[in-house]
Residue frames as qw, qx, qy, qz and C-alpha x, y, z in Angstrom:
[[0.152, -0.323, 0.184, -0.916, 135.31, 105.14, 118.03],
 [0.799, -0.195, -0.328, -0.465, 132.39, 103.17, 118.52],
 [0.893, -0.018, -0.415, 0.171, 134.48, 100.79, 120.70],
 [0.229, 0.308, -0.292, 0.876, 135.88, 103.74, 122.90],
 [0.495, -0.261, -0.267, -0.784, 132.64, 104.72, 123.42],
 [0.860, -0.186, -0.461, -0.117, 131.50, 101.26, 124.71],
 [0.640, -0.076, -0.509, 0.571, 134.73, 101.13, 127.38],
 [0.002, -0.249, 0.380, -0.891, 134.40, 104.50, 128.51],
 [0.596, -0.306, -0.336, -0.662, 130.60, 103.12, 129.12],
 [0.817, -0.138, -0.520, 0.207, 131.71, 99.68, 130.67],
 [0.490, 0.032, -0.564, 0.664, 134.01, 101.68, 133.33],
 [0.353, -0.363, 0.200, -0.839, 131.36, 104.28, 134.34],
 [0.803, -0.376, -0.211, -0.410, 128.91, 101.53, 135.01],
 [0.751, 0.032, -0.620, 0.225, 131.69, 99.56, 136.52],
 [0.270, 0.288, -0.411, 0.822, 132.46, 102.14, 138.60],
 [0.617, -0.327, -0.054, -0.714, 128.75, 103.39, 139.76],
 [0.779, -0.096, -0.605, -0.132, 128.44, 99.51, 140.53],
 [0.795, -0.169, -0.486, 0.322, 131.12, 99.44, 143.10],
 [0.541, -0.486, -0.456, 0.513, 131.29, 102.43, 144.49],
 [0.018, -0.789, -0.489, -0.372, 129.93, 105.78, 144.99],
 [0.220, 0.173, -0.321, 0.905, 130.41, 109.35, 146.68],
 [0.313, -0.706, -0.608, 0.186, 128.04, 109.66, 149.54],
 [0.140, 0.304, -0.029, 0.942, 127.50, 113.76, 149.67],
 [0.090, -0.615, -0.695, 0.360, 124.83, 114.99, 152.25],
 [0.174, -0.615, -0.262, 0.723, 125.52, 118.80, 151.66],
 [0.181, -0.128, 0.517, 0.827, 125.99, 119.88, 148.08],
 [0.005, -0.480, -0.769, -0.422, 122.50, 119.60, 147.16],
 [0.268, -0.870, -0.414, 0.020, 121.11, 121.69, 150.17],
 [0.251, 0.863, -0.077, 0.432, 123.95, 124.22, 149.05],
 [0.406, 0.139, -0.574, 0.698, 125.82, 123.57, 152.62],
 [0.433, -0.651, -0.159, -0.602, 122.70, 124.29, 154.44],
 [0.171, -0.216, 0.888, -0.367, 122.58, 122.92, 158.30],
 [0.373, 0.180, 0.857, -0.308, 118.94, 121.70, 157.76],
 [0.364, 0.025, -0.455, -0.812, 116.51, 120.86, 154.88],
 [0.356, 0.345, 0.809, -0.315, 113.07, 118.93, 155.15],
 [0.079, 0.291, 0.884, 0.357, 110.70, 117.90, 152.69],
 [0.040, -0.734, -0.506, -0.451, 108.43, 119.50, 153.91],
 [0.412, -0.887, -0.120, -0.168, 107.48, 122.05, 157.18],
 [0.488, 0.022, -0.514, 0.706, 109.55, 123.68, 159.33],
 [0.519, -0.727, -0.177, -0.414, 107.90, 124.73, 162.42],
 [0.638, -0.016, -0.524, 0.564, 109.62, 125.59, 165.76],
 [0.397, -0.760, -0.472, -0.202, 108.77, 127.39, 169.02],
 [0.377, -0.899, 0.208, 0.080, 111.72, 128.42, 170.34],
 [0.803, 0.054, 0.421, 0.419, 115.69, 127.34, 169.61],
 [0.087, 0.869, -0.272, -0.403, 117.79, 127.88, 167.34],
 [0.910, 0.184, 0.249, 0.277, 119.71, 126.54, 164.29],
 [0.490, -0.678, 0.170, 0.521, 122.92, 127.92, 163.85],
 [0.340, -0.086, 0.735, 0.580, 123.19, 127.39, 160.02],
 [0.495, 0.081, -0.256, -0.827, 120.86, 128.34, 156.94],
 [0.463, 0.329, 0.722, -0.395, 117.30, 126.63, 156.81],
 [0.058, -0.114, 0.796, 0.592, 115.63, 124.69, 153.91],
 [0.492, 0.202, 0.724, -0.439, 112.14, 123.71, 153.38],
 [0.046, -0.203, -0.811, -0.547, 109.95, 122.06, 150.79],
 [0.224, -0.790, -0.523, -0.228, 106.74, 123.94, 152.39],
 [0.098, -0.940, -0.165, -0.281, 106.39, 126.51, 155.03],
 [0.565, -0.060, -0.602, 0.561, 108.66, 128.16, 157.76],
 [0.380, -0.803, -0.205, -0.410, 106.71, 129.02, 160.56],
 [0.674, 0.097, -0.478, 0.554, 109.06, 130.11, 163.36],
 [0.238, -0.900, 0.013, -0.364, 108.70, 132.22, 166.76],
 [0.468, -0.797, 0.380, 0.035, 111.37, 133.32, 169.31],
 [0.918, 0.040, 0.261, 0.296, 113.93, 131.22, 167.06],
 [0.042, -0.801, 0.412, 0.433, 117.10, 132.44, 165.58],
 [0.858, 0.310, 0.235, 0.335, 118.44, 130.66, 161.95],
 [0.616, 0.638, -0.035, 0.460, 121.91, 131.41, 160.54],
 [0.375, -0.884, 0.238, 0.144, 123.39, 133.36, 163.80],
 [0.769, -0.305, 0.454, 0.329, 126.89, 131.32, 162.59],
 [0.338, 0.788, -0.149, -0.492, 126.86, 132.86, 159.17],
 [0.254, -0.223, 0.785, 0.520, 127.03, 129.81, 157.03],
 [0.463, 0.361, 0.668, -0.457, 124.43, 130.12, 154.51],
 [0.746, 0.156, 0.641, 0.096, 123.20, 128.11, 151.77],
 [0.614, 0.569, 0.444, 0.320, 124.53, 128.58, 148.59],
 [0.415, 0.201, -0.103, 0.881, 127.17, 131.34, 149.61],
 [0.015, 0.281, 0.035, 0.959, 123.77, 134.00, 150.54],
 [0.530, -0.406, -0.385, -0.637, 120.63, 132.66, 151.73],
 [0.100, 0.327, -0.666, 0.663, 119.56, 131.75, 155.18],
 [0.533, 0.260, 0.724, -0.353, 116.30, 130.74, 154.60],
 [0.037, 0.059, -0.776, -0.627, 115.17, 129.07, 151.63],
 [0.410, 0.316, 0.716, -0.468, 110.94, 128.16, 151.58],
 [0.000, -0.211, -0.676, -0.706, 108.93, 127.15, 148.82],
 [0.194, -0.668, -0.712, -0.098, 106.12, 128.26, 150.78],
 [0.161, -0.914, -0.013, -0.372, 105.55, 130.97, 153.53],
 [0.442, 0.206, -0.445, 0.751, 108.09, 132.57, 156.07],
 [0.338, -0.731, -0.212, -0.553, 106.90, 133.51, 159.26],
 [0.525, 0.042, -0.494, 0.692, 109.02, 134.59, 162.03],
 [0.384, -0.845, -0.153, -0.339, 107.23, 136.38, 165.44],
 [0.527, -0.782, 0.324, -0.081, 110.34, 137.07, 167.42],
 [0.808, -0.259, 0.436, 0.299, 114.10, 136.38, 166.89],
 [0.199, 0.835, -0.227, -0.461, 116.14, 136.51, 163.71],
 [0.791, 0.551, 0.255, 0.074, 117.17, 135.64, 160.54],
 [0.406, -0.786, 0.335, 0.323, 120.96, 136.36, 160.25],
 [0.342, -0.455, 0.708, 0.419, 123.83, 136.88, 157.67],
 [0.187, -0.066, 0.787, 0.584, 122.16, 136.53, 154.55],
 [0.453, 0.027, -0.085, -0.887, 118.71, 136.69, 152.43],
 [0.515, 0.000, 0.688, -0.511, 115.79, 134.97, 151.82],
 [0.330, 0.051, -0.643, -0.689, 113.34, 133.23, 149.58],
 [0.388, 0.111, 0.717, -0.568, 109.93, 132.68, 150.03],
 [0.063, 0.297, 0.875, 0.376, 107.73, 130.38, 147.57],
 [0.149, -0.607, -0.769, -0.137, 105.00, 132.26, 148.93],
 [0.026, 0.878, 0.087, 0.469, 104.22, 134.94, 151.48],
 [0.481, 0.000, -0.449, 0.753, 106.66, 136.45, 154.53],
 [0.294, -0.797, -0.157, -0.504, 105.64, 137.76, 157.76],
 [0.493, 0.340, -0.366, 0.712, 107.93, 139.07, 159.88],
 [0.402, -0.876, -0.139, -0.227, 106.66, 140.35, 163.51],
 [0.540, -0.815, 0.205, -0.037, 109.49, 141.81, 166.15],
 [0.792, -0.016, 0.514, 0.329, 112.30, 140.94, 164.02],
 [0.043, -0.528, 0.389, 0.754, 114.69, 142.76, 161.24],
 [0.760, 0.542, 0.318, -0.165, 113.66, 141.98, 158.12],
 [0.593, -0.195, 0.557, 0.548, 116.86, 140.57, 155.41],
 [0.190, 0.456, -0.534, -0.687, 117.08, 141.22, 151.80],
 [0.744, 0.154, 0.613, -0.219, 114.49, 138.86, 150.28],
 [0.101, -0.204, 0.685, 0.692, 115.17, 137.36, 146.61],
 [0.742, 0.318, 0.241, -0.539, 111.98, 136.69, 144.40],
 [0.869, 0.288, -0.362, -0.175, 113.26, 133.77, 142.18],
 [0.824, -0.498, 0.262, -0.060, 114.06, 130.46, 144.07],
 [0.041, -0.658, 0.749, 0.062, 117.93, 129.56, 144.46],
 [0.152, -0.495, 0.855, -0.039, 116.37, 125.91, 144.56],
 [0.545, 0.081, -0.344, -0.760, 115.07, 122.96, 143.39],
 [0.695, -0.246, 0.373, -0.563, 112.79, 121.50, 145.42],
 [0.959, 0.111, 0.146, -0.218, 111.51, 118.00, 143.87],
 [0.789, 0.471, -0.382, 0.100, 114.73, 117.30, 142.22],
 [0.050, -0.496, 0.670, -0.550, 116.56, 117.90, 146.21],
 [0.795, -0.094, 0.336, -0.496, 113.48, 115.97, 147.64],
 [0.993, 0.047, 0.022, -0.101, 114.20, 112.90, 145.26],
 [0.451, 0.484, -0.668, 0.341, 117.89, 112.87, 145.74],
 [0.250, -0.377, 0.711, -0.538, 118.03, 112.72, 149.56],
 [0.860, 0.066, 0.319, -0.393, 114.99, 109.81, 149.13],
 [0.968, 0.122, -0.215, 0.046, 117.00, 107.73, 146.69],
 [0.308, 0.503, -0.679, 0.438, 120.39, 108.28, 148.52],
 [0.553, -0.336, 0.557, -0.521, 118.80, 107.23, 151.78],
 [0.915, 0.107, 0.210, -0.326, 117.43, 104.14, 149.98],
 [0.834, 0.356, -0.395, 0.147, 120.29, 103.10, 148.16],
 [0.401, 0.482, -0.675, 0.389, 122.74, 103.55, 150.49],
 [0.446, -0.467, 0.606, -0.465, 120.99, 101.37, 153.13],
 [0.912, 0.335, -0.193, 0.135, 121.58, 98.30, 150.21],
 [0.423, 0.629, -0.624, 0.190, 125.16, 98.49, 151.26],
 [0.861, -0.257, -0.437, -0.034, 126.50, 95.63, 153.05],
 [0.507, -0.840, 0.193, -0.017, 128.38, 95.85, 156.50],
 [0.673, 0.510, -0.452, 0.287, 131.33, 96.07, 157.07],
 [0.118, 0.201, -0.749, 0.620, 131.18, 96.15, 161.01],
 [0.548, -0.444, -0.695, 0.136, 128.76, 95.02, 163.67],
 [0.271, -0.507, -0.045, -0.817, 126.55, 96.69, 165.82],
 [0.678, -0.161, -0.717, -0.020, 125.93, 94.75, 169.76],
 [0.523, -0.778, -0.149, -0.315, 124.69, 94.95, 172.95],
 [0.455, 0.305, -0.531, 0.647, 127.26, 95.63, 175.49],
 [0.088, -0.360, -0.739, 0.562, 125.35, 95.48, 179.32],
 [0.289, 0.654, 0.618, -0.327, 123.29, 98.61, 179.01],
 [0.204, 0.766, -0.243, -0.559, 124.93, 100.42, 176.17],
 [0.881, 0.455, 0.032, 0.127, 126.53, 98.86, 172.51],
 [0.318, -0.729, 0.352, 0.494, 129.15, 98.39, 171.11],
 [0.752, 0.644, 0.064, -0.123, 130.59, 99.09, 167.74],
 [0.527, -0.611, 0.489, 0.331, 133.08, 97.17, 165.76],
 [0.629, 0.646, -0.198, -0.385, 134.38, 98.21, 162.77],
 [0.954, 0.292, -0.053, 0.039, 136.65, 96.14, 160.48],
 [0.685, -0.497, 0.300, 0.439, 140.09, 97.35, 161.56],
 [0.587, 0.371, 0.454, 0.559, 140.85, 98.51, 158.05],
 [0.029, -0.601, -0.170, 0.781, 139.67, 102.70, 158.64],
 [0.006, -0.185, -0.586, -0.789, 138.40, 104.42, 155.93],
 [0.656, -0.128, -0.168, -0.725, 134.53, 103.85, 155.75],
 [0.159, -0.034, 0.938, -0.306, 133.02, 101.57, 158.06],
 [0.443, -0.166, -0.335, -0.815, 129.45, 100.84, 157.47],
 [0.068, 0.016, 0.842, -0.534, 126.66, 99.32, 159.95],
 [0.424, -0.245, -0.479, -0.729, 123.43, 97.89, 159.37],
 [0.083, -0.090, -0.773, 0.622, 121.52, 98.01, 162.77],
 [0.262, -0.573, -0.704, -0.328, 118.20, 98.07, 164.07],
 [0.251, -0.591, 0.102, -0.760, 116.38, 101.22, 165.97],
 [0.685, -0.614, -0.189, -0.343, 115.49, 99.14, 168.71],
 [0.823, -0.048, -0.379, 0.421, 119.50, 98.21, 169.28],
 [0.252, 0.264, -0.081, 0.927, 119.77, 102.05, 170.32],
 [0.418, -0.618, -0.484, -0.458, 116.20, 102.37, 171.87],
 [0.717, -0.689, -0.102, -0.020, 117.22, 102.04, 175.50],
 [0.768, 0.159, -0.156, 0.600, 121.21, 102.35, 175.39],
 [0.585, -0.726, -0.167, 0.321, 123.22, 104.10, 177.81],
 [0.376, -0.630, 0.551, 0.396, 126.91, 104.18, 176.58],
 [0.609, 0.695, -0.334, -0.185, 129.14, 103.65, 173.61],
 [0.519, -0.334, 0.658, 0.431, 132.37, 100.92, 173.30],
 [0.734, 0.598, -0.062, -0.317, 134.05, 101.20, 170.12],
 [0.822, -0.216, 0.522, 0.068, 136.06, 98.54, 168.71],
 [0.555, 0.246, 0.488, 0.628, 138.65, 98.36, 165.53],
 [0.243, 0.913, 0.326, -0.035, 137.86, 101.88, 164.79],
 [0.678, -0.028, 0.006, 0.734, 140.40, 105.03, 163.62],
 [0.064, -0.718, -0.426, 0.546, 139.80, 107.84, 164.72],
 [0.154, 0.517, -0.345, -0.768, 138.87, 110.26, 161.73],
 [0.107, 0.161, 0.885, 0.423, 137.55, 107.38, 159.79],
 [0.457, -0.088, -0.249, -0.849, 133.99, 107.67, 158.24],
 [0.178, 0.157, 0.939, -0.250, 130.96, 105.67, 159.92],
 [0.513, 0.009, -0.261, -0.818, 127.98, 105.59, 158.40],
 [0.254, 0.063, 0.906, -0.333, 124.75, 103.68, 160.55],
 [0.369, -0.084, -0.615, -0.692, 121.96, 102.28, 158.39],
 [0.084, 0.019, 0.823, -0.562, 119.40, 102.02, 161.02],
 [0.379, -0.284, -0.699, -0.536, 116.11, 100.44, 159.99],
 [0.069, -0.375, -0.716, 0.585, 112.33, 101.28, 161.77],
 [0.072, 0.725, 0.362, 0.582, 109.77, 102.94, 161.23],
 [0.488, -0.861, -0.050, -0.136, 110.14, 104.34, 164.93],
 [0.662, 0.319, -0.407, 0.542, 113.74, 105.75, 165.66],
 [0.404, -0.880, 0.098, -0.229, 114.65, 107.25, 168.89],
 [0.447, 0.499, -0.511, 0.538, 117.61, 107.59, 170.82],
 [0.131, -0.678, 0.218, -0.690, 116.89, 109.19, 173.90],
 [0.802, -0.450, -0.131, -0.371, 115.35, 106.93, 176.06],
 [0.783, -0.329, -0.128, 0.512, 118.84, 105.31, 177.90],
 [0.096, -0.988, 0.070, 0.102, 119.97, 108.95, 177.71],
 [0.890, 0.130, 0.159, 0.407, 122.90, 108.12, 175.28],
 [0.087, -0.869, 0.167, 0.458, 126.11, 110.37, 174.82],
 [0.694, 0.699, -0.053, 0.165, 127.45, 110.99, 171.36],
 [0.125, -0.916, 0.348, 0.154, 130.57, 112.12, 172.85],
 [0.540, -0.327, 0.707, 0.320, 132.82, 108.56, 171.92],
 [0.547, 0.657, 0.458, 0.244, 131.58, 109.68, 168.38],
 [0.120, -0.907, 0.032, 0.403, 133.14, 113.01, 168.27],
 [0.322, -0.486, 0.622, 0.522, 136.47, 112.37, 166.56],
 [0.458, 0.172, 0.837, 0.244, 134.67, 110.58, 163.20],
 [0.285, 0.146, -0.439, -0.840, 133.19, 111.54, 160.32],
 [0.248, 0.116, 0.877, -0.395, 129.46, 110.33, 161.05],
 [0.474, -0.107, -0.481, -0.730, 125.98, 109.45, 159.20],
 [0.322, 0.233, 0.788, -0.469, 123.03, 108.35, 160.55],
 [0.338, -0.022, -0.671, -0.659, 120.79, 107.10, 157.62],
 [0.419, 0.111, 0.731, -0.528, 117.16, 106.24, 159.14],
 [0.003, 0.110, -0.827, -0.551, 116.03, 104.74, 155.75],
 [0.223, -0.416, -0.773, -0.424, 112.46, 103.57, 156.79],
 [0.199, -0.504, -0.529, 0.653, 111.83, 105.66, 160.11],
 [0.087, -0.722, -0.581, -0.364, 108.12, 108.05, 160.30],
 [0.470, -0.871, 0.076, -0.124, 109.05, 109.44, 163.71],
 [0.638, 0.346, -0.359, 0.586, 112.28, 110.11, 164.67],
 [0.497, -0.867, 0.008, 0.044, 113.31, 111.53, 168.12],
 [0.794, 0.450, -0.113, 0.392, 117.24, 112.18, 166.92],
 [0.096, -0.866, 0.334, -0.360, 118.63, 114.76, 169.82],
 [0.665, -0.593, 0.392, 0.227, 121.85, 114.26, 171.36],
 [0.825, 0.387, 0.088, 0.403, 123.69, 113.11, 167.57],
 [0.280, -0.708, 0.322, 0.563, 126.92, 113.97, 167.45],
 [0.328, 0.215, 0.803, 0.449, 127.15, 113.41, 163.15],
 [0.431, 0.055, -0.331, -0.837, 124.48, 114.10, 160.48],
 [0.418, 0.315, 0.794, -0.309, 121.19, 112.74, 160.32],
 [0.189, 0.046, -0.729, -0.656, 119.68, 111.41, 156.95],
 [0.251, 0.346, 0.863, -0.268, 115.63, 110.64, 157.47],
 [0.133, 0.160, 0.328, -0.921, 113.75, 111.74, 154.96],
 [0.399, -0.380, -0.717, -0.428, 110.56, 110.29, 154.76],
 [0.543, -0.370, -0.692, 0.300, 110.31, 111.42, 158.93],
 [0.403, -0.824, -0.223, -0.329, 108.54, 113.66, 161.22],
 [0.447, -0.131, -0.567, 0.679, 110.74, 114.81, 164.24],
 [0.386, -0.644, -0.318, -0.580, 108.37, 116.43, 166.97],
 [0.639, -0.599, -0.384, 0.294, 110.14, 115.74, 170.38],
 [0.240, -0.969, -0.024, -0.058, 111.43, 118.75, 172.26],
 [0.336, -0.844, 0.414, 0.054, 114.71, 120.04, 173.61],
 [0.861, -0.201, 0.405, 0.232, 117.87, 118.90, 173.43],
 [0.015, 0.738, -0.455, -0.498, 121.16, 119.35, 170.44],
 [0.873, 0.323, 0.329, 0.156, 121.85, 117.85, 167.31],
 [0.081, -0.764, 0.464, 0.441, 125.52, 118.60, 165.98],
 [0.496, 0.040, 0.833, 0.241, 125.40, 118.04, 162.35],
 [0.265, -0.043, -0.432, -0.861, 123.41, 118.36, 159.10],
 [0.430, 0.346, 0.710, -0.438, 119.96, 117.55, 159.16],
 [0.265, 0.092, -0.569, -0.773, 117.85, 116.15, 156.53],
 [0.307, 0.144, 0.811, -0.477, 114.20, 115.41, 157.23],
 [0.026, -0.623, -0.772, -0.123, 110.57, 114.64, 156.57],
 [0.153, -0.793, -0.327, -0.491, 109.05, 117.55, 158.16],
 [0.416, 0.158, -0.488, 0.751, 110.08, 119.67, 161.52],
 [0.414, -0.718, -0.259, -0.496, 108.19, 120.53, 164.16],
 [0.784, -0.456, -0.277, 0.316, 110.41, 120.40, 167.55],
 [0.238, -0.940, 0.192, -0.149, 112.69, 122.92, 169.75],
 [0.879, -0.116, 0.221, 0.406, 115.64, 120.33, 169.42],
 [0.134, -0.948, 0.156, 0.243, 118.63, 122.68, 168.59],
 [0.893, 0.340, 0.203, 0.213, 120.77, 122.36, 165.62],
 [0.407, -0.773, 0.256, 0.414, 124.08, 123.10, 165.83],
 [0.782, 0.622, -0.039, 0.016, 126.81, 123.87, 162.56],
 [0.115, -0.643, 0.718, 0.238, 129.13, 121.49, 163.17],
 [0.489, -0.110, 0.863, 0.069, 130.36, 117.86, 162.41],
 [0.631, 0.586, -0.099, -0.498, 128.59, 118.71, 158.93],
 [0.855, 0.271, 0.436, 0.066, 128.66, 114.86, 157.17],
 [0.014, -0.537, 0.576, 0.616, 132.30, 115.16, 154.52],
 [0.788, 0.380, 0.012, -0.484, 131.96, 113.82, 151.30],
 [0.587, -0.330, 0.732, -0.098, 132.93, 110.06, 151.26],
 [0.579, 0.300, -0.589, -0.478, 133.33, 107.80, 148.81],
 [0.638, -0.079, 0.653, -0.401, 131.31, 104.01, 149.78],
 [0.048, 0.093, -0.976, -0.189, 132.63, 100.76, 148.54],
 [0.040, 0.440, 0.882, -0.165, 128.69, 98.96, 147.43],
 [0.140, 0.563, 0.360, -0.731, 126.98, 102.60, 146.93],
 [0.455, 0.428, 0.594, 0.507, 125.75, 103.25, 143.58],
 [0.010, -0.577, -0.146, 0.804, 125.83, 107.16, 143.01],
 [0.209, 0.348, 0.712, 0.574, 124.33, 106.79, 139.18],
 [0.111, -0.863, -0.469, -0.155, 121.86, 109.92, 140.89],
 [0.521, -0.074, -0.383, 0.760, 124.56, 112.53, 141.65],
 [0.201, -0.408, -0.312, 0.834, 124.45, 115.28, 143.98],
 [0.311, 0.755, 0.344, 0.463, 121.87, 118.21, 141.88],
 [0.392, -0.346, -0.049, 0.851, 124.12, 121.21, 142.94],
 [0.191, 0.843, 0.473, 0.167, 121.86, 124.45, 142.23],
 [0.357, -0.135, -0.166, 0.909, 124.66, 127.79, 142.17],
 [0.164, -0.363, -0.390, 0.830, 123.03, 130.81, 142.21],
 [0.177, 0.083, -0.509, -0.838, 121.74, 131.84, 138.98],
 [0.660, 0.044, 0.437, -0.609, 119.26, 129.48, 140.39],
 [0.688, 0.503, -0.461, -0.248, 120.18, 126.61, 136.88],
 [0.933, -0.185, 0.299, 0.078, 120.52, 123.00, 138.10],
 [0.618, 0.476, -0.624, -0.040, 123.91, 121.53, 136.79],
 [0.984, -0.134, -0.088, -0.072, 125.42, 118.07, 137.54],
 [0.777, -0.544, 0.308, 0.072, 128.13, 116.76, 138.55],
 [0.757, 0.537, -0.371, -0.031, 131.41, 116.46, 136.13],
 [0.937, -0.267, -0.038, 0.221, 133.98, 114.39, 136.76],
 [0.567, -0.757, 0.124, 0.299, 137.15, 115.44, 138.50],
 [0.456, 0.685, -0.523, -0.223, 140.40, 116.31, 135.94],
 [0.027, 0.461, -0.882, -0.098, 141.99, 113.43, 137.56],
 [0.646, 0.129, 0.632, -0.409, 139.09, 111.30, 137.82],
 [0.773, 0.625, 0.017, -0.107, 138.74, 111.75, 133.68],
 [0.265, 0.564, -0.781, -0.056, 142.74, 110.53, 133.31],
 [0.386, -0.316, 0.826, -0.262, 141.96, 107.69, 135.32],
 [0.765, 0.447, 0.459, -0.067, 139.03, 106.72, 132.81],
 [0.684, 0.588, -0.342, -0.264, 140.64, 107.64, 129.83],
 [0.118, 0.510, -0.851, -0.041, 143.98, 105.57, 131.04],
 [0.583, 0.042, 0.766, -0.266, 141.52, 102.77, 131.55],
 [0.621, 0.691, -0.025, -0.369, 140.05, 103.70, 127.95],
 [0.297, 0.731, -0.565, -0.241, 143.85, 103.30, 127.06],
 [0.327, -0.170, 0.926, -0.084, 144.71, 100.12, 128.61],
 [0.633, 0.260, 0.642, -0.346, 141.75, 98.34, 127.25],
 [0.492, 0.733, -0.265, -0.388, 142.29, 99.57, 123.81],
 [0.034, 0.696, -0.709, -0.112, 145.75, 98.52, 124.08],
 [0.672, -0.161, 0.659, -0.297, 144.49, 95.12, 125.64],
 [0.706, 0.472, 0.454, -0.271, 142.33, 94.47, 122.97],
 [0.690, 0.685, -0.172, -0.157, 144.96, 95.07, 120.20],
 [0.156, -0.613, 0.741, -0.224, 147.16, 92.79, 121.58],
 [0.690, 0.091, 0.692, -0.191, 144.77, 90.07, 121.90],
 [0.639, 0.651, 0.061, -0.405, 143.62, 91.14, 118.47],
 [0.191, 0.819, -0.532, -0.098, 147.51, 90.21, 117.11],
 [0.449, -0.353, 0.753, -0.327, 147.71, 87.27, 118.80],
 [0.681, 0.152, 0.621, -0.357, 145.06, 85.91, 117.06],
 [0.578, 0.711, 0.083, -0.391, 146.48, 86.27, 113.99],
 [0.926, 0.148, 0.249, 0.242, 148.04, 83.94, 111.75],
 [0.269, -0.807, 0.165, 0.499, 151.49, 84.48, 111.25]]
């Protein structure tokens, strides 16, 4: 038994080792946007439910019009205060950590115990961001006159790209190269200053893919125009106007950039990722549980369990004098 034990040990770690399910959404219940901390926004709109690890202070803004919202009911989540002076709050209830004030504007169903948990969402999305910009490329990121171009390996699936903010700082245009359309990209884009905008890039030759944008060491972010998700959170985003189609996971929010609920980041599995921190999936009752492994996911370890037995009493025969 003891020796079962041990293999079924050996193949988890083997497994964690080499390769991992990247999940963006499960933790923030399928929200469109969570942040660490603030959410603060003058005008706009996010089409999807809103997270926060501190306040939401919001005026003329609309959250949740699209009615997807987090954890099957909520539409805003806030471990702090809610405060909405114009606009609406749509398709579902609330939760406020603190207090809610509500001027020119319906007022939802509010819950009084929190659907979520904060510090344990806050250090997932901080060590997924950090581990999974350790993985090594697998395509190539390169200037291409005034725009880039990206070429994966020719192989589809998951592509993966470790690029610097400043190769995207001034870019125009996209060329992509060895790609399949539907595959997964995921850009590991290192800075402490990210920005996009400045060559007024289009996301559009990104459309077809299953996209991540991981901004691992970026403070300030200026992310509008992504077509994809966006993974940053240790970062501030504070520039104005403009769309982001996608999830959104930040630092803190303060900007009128407009967050649309699509192209929401699938869950991928990444050759090099270690996922030994899965996903902390909070259901309603408001009772962290974890991840279990899939029915077929546990045949595949036990028939590994079996083989190895088997291995090992084979060898075990072998070695014995006839």
């Amino acid at each position: 038994m003891r020796r079962v034990a041990f293999v079924i040990t050996a193949i988890v770690a083997s497994s964690a080792a080499h390769a991992g399910i990247i999940d963006l959404g499960s933790t923030m219940g399928g929200a469109n946007i969570y942040t660490l901390g603030n959410f603060s926004a003058t005008s706009s709109d996010v089409e999807g439910a809103v997270i926060a690890g501190g306040n939401v202070n919001v005026s003329s803004y609309s959250i949740n019009y699209n009615n997807l919202a987090a954890y099957g009911s909520h539409a805003v989540i806030a471990k702090g205060d809610i405060k909405l002076t114009g606009g609406s709050i749509d398709h579902g209830k609330m939760y406020a950590g603190g207090t809610t004030s509500l001027q020119w504007a319906a007022t939802p169903e509010s819950t009084t115990s929190s659907p979520f948990d904060f510090g344990a969402a806050s250090a997932y999305y901080l060590g997924l961001s950090g581990d999974l910009g350790k993985v090594e490329s697998t395509g190539s990121v390169s200037k291409l006159w005034s725009g880039v171009v990206v070429s994966g390996s020719g192989k589809g699936g998951v592509d993966v790209f470790n690029v610097s903010a400043d190769m995207f700082r001034y870019s125009s245009s996209w060329a992509l190269d060895k790609l399949i359309a539907g595959q997964t990209l995921i850009f590991n884009v290192s800075g402490q200053n990210a920005t996009f905008n400045n060559g007024g890039i289009s996301f559009e030759p990104l459309r077809n893919y299953n996209v991540l944008f991981n901004f691992m060491d970026a403070e300030t972010l200026n992310p509008k125009g992504i077509i994809g998700s966006v993974l940053a959170p240790k970062a501030s985003v504070t520039e104005d106007w403009g769309v982001i189609n996608g999830q959104v996971v930040v630092g803190s929010w303060n900007s009128t950039i407009q967050v649309n609920s699509n192209h929401y980041f699938k869950p991928t599995d990444v050759a090099g990722y270690d996922d030994s921190m899965p996903p902390v999936v909070v259901p309603e009752t408001g009772t962290p549980s974890s991840d279990v492994p899939e029915p077929g996911t546990l045949a595949l370890m036990l028939a590994g369990v079996g083989m190895a037995v088997a291995g090992r009493r084979v060898r075990s025969r072998a070695a014995t004098p006839a």
